[in-house]
mmCIF file of the N, C-alpha and C atoms, coordinates in Angstrom:
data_MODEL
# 
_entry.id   MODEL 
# 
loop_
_atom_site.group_PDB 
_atom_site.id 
_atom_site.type_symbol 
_atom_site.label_atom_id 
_atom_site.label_alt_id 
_atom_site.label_comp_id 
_atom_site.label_asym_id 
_atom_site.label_entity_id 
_atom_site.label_seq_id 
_atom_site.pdbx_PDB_ins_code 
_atom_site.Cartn_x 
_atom_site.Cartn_y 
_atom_site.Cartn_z 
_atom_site.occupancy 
_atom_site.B_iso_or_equiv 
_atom_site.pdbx_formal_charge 
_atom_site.auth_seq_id 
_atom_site.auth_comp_id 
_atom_site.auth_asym_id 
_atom_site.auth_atom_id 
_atom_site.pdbx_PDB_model_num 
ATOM 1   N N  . UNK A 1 1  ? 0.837   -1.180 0.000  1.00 0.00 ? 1  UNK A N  1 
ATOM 2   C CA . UNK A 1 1  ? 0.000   0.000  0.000  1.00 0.00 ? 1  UNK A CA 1 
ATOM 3   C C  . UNK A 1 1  ? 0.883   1.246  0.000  1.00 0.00 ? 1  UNK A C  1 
ATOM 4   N N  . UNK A 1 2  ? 0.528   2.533  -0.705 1.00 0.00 ? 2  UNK A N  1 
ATOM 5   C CA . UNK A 1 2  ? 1.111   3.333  -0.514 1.00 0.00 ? 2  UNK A CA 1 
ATOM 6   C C  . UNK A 1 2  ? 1.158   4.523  0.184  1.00 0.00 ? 2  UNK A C  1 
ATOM 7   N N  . UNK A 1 3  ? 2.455   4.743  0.833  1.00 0.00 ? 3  UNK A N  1 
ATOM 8   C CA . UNK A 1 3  ? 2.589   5.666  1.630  1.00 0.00 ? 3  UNK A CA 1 
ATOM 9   C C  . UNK A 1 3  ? 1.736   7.014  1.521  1.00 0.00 ? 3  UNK A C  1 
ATOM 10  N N  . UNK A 1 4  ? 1.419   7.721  2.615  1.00 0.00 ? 4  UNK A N  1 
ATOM 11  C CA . UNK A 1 4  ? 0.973   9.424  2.402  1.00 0.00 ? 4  UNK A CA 1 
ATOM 12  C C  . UNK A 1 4  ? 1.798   10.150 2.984  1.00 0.00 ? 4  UNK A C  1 
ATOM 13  N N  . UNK A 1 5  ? 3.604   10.138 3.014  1.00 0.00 ? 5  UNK A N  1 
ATOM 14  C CA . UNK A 1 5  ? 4.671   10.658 3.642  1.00 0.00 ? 5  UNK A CA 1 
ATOM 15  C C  . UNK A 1 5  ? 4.507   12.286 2.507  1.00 0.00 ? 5  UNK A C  1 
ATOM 16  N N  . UNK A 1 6  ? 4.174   12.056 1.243  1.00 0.00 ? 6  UNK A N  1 
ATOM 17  C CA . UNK A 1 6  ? 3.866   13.629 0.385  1.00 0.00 ? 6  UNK A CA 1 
ATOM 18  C C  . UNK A 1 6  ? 3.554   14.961 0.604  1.00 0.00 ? 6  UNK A C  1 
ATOM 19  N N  . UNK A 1 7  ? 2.606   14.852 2.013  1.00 0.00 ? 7  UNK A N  1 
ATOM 20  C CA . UNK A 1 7  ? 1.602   15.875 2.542  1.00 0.00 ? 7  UNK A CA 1 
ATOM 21  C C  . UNK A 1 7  ? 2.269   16.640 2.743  1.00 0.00 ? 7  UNK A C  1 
ATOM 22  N N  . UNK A 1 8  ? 2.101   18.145 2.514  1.00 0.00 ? 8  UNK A N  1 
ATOM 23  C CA . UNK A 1 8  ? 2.570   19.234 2.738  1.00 0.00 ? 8  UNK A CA 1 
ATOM 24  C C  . UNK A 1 8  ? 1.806   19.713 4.203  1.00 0.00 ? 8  UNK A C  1 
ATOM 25  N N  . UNK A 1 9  ? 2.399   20.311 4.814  1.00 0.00 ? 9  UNK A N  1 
ATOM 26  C CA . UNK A 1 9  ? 2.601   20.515 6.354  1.00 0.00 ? 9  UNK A CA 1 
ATOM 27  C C  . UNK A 1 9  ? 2.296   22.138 6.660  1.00 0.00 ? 9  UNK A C  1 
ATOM 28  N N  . UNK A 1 10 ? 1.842   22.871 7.059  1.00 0.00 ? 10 UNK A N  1 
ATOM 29  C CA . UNK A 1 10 ? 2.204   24.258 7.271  1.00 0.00 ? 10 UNK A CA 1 
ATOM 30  C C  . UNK A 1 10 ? 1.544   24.270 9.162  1.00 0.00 ? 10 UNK A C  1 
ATOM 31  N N  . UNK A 1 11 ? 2.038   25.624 9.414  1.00 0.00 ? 11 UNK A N  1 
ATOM 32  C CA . UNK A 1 11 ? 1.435   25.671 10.743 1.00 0.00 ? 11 UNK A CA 1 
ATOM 33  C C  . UNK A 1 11 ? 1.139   27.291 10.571 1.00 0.00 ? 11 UNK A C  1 
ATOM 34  N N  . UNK A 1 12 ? -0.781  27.452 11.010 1.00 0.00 ? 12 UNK A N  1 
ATOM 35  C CA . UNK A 1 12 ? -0.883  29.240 10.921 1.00 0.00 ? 12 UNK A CA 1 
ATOM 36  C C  . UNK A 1 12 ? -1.645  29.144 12.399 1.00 0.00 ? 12 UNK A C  1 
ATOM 37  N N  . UNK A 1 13 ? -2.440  30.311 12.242 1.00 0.00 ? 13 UNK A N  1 
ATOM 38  C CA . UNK A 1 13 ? -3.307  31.022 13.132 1.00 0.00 ? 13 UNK A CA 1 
ATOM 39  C C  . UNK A 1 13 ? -4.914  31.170 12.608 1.00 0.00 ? 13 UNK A C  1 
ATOM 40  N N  . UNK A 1 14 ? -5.488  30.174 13.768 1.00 0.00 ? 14 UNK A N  1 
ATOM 41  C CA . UNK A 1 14 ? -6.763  30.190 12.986 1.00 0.00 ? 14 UNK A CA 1 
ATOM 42  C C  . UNK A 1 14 ? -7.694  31.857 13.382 1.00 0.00 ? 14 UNK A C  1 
ATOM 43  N N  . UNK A 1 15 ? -8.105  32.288 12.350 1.00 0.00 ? 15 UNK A N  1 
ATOM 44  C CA . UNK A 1 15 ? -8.677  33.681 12.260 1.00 0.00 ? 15 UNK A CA 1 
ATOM 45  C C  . UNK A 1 15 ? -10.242 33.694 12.316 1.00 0.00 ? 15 UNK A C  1 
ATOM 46  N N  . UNK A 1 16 ? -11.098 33.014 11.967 1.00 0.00 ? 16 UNK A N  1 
ATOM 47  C CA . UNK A 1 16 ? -12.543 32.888 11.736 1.00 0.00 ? 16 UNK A CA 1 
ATOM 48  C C  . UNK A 1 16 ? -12.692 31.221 11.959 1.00 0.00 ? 16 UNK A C  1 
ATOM 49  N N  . UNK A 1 17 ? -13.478 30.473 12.849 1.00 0.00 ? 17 UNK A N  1 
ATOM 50  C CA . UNK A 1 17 ? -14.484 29.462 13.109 1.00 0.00 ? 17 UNK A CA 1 
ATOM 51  C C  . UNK A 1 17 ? -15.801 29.266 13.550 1.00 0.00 ? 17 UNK A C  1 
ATOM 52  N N  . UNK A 1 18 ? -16.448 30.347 12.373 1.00 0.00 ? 18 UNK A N  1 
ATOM 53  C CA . UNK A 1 18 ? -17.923 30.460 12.264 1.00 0.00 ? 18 UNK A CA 1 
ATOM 54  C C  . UNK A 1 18 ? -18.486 29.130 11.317 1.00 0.00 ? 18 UNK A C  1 
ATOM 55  N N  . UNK A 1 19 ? -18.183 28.923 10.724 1.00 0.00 ? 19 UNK A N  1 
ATOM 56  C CA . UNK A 1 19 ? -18.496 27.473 10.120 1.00 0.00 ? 19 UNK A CA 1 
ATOM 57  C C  . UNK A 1 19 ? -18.648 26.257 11.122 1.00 0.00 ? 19 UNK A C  1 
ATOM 58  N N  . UNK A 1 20 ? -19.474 25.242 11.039 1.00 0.00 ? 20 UNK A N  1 
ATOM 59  C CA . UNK A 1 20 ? -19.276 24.197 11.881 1.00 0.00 ? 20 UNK A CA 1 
ATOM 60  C C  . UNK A 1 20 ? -18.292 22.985 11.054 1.00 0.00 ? 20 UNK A C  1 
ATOM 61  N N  . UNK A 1 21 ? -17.065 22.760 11.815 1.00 0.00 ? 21 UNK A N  1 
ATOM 62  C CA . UNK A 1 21 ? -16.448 22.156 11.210 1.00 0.00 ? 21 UNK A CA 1 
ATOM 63  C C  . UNK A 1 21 ? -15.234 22.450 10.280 1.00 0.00 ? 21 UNK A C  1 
ATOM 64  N N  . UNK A 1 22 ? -15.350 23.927 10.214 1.00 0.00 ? 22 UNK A N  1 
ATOM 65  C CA . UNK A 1 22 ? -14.650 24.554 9.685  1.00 0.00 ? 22 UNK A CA 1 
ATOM 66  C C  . UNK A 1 22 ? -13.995 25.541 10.297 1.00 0.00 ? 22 UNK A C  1 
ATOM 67  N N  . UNK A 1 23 ? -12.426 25.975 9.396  1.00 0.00 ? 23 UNK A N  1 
ATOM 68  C CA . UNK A 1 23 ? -11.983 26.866 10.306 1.00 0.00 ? 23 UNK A CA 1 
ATOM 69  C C  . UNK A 1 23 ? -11.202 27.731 8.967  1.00 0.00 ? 23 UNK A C  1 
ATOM 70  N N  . UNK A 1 24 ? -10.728 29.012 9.207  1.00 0.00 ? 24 UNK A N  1 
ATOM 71  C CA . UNK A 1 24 ? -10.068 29.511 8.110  1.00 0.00 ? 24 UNK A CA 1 
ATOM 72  C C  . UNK A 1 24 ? -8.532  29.894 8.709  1.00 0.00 ? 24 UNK A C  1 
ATOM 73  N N  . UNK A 1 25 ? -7.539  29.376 8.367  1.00 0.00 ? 25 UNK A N  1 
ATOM 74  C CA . UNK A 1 25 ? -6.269  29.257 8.950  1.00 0.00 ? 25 UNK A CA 1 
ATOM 75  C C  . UNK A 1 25 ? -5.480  30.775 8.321  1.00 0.00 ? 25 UNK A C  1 
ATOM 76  N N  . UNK A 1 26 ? -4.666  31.405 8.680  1.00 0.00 ? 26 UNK A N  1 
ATOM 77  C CA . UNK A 1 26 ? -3.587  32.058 8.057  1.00 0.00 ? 26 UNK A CA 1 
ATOM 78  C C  . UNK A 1 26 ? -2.565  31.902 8.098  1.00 0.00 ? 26 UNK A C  1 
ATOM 79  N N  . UNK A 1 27 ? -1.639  31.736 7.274  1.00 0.00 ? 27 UNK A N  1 
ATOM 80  C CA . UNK A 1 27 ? -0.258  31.016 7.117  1.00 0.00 ? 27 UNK A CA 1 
ATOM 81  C C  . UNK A 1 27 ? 0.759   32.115 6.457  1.00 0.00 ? 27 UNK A C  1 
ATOM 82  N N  . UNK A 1 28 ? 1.713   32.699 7.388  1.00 0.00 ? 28 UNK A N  1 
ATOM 83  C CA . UNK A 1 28 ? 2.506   33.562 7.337  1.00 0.00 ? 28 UNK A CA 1 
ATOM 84  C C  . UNK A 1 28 ? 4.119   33.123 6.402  1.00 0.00 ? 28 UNK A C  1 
ATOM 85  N N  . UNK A 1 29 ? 4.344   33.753 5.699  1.00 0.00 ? 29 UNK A N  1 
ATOM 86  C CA . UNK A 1 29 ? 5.670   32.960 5.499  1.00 0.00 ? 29 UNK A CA 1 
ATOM 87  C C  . UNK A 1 29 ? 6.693   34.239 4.520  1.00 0.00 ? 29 UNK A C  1 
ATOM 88  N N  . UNK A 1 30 ? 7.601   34.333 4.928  1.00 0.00 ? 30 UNK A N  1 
ATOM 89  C CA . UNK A 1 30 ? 8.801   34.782 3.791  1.00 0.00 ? 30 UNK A CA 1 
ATOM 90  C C  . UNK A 1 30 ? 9.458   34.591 2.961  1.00 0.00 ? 30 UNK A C  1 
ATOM 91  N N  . UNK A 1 31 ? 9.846   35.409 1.660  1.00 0.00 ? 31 UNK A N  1 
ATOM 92  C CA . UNK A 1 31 ? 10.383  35.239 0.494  1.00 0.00 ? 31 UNK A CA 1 
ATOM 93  C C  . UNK A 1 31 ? 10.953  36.166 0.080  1.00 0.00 ? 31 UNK A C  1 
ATOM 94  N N  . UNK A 1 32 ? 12.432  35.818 -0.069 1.00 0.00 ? 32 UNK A N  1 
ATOM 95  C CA . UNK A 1 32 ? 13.346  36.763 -0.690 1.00 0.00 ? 32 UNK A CA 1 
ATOM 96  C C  . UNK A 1 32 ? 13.157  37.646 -2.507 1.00 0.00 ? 32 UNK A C  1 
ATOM 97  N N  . UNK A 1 33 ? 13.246  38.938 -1.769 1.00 0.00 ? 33 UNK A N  1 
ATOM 98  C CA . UNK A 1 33 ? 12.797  40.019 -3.185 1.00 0.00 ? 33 UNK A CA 1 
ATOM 99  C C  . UNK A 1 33 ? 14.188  39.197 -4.639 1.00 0.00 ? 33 UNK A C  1 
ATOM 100 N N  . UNK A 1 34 ? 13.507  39.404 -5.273 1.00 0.00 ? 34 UNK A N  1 
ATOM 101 C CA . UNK A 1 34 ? 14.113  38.641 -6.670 1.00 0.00 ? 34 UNK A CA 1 
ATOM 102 C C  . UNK A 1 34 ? 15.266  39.107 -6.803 1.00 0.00 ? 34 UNK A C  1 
ATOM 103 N N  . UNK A 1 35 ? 15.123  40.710 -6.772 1.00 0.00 ? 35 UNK A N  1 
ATOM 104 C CA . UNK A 1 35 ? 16.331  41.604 -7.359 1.00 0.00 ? 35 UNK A CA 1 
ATOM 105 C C  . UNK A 1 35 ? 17.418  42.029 -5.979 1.00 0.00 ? 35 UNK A C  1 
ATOM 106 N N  . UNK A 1 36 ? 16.753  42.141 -4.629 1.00 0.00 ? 36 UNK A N  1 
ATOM 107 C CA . UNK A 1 36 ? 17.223  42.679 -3.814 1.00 0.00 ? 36 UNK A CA 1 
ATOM 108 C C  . UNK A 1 36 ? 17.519  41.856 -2.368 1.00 0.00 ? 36 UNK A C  1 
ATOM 109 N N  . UNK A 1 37 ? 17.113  41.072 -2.651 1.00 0.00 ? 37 UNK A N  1 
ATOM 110 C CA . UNK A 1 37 ? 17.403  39.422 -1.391 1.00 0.00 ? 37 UNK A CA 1 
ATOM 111 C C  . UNK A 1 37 ? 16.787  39.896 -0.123 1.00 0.00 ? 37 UNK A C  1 
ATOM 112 N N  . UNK A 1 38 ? 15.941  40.856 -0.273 1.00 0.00 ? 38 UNK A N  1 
ATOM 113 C CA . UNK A 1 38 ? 15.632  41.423 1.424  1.00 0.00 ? 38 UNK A CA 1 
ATOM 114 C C  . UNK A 1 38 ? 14.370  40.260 1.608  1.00 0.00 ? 38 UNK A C  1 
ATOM 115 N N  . UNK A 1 39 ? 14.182  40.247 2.344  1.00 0.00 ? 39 UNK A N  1 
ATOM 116 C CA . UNK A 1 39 ? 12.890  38.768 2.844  1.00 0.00 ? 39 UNK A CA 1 
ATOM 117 C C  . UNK A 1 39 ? 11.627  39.581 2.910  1.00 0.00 ? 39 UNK A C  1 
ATOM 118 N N  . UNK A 1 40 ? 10.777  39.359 2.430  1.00 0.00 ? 40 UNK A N  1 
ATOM 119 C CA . UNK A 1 40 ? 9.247   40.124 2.086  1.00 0.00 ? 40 UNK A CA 1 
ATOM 120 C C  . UNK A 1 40 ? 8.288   39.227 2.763  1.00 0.00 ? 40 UNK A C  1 
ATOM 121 N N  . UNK A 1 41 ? 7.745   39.682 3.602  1.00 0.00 ? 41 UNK A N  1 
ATOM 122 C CA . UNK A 1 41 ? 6.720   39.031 4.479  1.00 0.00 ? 41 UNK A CA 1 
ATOM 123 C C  . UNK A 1 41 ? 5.046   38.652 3.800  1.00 0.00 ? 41 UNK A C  1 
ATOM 124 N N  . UNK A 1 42 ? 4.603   37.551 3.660  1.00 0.00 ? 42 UNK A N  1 
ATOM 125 C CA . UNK A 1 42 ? 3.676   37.500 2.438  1.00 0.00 ? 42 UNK A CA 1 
ATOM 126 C C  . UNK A 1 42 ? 2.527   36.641 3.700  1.00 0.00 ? 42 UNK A C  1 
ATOM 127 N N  . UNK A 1 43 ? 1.389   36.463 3.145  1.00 0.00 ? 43 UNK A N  1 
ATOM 128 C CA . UNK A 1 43 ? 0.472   35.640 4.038  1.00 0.00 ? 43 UNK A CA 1 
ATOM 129 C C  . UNK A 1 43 ? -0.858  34.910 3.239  1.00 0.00 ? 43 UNK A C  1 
ATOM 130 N N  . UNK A 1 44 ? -1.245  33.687 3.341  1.00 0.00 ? 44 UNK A N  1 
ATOM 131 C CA . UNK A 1 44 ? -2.138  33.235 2.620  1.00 0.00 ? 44 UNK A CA 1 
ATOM 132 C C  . UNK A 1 44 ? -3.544  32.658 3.590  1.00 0.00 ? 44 UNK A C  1 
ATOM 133 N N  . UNK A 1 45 ? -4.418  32.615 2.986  1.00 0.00 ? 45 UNK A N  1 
ATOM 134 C CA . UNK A 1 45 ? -5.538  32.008 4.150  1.00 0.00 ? 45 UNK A CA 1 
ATOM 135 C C  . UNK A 1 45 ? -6.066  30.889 3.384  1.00 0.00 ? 45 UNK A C  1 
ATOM 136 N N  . UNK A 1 46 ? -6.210  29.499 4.120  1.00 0.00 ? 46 UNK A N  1 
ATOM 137 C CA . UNK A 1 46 ? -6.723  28.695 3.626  1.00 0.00 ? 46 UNK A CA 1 
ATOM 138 C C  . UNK A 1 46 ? -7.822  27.901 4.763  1.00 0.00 ? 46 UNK A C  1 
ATOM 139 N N  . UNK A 1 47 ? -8.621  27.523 4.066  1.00 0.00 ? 47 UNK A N  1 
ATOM 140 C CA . UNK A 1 47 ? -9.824  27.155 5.055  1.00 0.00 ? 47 UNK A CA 1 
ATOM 141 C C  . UNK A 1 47 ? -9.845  25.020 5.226  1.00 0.00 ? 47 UNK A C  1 
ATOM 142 N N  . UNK A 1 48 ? -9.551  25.211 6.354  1.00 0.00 ? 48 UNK A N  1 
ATOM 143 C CA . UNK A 1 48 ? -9.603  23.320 7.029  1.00 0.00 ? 48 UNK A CA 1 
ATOM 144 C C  . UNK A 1 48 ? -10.709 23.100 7.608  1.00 0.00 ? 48 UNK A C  1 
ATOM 145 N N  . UNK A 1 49 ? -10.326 21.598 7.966  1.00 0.00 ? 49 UNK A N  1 
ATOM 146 C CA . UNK A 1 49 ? -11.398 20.966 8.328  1.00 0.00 ? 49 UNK A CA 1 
ATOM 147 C C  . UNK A 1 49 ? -11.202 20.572 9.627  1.00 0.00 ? 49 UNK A C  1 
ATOM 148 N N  . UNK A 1 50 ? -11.875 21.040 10.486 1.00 0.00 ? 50 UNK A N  1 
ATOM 149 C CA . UNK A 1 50 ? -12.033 20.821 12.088 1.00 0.00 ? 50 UNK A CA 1 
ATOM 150 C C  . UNK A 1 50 ? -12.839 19.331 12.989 1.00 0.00 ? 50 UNK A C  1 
ATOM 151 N N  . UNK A 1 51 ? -12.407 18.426 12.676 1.00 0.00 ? 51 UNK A N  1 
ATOM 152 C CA . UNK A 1 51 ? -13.386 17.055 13.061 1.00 0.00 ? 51 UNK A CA 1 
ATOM 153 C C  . UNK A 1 51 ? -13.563 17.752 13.783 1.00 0.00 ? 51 UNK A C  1 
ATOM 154 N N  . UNK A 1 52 ? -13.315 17.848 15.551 1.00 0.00 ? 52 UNK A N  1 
ATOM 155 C CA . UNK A 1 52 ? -13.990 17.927 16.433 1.00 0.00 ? 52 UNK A CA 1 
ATOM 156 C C  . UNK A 1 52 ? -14.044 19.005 17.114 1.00 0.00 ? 52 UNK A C  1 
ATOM 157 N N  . UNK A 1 53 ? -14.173 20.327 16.286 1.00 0.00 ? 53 UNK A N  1 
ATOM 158 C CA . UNK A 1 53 ? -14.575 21.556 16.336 1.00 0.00 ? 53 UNK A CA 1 
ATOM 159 C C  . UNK A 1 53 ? -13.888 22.185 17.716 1.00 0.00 ? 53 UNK A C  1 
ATOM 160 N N  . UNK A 1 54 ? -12.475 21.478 17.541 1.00 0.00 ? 54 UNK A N  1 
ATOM 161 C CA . UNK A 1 54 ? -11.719 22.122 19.022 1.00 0.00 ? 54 UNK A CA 1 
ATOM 162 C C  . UNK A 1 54 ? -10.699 23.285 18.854 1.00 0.00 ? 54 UNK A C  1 
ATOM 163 N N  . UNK A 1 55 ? -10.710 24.180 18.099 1.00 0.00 ? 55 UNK A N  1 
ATOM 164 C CA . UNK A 1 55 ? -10.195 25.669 17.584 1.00 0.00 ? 55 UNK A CA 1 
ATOM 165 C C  . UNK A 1 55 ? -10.963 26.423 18.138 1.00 0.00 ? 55 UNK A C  1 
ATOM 166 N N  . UNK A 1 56 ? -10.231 27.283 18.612 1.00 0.00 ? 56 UNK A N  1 
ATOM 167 C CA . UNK A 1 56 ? -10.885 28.959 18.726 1.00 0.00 ? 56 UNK A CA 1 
ATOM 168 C C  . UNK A 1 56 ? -10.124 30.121 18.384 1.00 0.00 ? 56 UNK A C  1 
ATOM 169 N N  . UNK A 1 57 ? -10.157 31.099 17.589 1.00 0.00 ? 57 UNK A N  1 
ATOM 170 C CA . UNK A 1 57 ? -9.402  31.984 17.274 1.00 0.00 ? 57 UNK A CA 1 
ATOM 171 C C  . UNK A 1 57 ? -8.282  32.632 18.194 1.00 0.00 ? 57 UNK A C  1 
ATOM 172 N N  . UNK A 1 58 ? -7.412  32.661 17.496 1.00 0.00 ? 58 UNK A N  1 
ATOM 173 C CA . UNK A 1 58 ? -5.526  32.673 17.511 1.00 0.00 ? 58 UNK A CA 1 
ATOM 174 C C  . UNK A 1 58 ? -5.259  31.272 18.345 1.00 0.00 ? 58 UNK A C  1 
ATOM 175 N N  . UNK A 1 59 ? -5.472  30.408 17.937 1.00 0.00 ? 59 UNK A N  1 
ATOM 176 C CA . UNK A 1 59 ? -5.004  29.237 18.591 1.00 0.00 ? 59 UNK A CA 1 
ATOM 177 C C  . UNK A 1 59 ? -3.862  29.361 17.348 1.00 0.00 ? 59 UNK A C  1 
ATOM 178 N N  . UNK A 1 60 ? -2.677  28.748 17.409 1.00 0.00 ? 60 UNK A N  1 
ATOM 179 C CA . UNK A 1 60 ? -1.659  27.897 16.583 1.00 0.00 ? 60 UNK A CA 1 
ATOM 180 C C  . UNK A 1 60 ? -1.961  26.733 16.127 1.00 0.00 ? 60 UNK A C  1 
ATOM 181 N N  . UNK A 1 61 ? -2.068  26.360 15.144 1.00 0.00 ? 61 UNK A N  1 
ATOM 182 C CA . UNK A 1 61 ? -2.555  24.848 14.583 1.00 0.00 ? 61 UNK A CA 1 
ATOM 183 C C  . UNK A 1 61 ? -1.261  24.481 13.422 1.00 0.00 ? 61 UNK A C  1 
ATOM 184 N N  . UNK A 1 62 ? -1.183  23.413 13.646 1.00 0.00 ? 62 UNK A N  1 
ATOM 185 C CA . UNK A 1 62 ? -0.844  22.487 12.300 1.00 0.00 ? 62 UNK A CA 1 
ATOM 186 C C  . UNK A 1 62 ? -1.942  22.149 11.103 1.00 0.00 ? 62 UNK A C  1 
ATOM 187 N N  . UNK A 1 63 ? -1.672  22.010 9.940  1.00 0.00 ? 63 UNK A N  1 
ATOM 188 C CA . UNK A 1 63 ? -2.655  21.665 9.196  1.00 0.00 ? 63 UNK A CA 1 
ATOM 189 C C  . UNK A 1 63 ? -1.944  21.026 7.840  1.00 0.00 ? 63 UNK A C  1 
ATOM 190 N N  . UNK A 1 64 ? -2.331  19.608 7.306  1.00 0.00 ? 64 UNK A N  1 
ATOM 191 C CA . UNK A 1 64 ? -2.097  18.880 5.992  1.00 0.00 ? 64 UNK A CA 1 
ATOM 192 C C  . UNK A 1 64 ? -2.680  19.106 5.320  1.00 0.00 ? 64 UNK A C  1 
ATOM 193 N N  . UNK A 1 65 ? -2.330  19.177 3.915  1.00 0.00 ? 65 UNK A N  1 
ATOM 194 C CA . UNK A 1 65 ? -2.967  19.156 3.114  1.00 0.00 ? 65 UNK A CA 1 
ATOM 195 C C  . UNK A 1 65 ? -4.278  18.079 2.817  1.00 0.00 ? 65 UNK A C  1 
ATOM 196 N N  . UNK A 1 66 ? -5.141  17.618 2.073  1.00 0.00 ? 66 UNK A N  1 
ATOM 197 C CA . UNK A 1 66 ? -5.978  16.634 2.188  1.00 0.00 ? 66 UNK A CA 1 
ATOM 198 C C  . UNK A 1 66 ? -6.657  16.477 0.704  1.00 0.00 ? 66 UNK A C  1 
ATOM 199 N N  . UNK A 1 67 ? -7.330  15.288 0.559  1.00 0.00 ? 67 UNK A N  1 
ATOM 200 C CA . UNK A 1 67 ? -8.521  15.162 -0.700 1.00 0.00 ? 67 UNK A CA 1 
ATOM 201 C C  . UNK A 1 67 ? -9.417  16.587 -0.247 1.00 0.00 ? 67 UNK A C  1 
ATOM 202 N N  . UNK A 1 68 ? -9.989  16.876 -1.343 1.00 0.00 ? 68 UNK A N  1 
ATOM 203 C CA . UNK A 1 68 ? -10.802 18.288 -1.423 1.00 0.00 ? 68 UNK A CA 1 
ATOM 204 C C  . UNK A 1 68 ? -12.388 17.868 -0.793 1.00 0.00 ? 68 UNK A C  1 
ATOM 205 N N  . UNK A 1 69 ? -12.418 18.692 0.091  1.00 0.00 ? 69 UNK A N  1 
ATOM 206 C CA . UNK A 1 69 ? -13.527 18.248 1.428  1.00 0.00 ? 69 UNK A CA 1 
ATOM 207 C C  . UNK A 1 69 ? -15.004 18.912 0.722  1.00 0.00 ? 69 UNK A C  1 
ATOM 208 N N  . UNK A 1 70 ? -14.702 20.277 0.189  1.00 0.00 ? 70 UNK A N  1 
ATOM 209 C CA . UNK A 1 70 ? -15.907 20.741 -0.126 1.00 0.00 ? 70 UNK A CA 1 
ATOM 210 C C  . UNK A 1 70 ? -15.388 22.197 -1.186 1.00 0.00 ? 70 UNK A C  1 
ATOM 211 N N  . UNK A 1 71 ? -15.994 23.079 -1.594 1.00 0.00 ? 71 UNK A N  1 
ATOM 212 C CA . UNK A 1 71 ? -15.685 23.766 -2.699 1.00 0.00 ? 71 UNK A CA 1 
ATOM 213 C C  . UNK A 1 71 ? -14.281 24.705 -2.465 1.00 0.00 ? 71 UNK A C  1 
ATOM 214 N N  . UNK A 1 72 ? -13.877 24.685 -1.448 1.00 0.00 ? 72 UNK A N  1 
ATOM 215 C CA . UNK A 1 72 ? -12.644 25.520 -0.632 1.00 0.00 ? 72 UNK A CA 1 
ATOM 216 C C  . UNK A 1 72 ? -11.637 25.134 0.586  1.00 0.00 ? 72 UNK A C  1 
ATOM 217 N N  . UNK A 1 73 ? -12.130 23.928 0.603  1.00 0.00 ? 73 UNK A N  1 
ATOM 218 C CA . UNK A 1 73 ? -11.468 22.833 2.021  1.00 0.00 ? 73 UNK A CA 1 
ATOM 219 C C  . UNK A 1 73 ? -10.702 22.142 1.270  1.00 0.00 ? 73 UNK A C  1 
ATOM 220 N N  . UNK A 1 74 ? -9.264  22.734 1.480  1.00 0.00 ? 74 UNK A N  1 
ATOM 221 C CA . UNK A 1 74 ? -8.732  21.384 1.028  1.00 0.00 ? 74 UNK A CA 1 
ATOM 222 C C  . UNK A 1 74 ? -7.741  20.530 1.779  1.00 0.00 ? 74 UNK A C  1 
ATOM 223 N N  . UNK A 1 75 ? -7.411  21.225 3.120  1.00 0.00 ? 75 UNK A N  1 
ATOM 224 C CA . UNK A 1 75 ? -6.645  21.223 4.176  1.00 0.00 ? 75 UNK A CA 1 
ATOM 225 C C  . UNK A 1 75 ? -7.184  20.686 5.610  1.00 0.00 ? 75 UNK A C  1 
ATOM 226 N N  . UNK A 1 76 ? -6.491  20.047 6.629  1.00 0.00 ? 76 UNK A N  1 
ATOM 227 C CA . UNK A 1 76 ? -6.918  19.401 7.824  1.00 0.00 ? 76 UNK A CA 1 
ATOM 228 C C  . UNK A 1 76 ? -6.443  19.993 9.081  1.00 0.00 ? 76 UNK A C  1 
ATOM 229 N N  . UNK A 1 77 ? -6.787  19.725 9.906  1.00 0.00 ? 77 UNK A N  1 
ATOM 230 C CA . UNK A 1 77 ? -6.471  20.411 10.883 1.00 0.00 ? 77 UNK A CA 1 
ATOM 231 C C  . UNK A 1 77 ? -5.639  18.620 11.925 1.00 0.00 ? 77 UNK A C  1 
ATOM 232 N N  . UNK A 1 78 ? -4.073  18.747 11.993 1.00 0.00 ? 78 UNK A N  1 
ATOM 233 C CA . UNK A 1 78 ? -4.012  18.016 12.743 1.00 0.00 ? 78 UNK A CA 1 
ATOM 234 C C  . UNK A 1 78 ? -3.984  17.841 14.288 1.00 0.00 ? 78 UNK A C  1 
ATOM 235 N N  . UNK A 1 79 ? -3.159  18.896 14.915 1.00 0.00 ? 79 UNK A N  1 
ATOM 236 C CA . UNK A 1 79 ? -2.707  19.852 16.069 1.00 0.00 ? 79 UNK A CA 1 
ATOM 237 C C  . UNK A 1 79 ? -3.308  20.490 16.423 1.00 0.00 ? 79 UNK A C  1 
ATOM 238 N N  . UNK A 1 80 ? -3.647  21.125 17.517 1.00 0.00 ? 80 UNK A N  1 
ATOM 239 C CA . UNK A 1 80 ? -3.703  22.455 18.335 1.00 0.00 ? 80 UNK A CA 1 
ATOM 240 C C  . UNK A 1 80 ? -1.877  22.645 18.551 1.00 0.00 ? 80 UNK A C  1 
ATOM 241 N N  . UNK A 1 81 ? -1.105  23.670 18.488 1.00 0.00 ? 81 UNK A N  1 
ATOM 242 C CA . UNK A 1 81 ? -0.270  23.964 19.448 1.00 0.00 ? 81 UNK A CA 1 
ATOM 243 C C  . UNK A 1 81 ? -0.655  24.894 20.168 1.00 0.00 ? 81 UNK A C  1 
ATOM 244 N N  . UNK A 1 82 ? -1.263  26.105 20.331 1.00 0.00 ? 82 UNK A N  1 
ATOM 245 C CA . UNK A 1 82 ? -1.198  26.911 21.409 1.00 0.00 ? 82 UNK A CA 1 
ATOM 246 C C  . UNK A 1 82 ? -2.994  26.970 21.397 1.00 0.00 ? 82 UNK A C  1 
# 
């Protein structure tokens, strides 16, 4: 059988869990300017899936990527860290 070692990993800050089951994560990250190497602070929001609806806003979470849950879910919630 084959492995699911592939999954891409990120860890944000969940911002909105008005959805049941749902949560909308923000994921902070840096990238060096093309021309000028200075590190540019960029941020994306992607919305997971909460089995057991244990998030509450600014918690720290982990989250995998996943099969596509519903028209914008495509991510899991594995962790709480904070």
């Amino acid at each position: 059988m084959m492995q699911r070692n592939h999954r891409k990993e990120l860890v944000g800050v969940v911002t909105s869990n008005t959805g049941s089951k749902s949560v909308k994560v923000t994921v902070d990250y840096k990238i060096p300017h093309p021309l000028y190497g200075k590190e540019i602070k960029r941020k994306t929001t992607v919305h997971a899936h909460d089995a057991e609806n244990a998030c509450e806003i600014g918690n720290k979470v982990r989250i995998v990527s996943t099969r596509p849950m519903s028209k914008l879910k495509r991510w899991r919630i594995v962790d709480v860290l904070k």
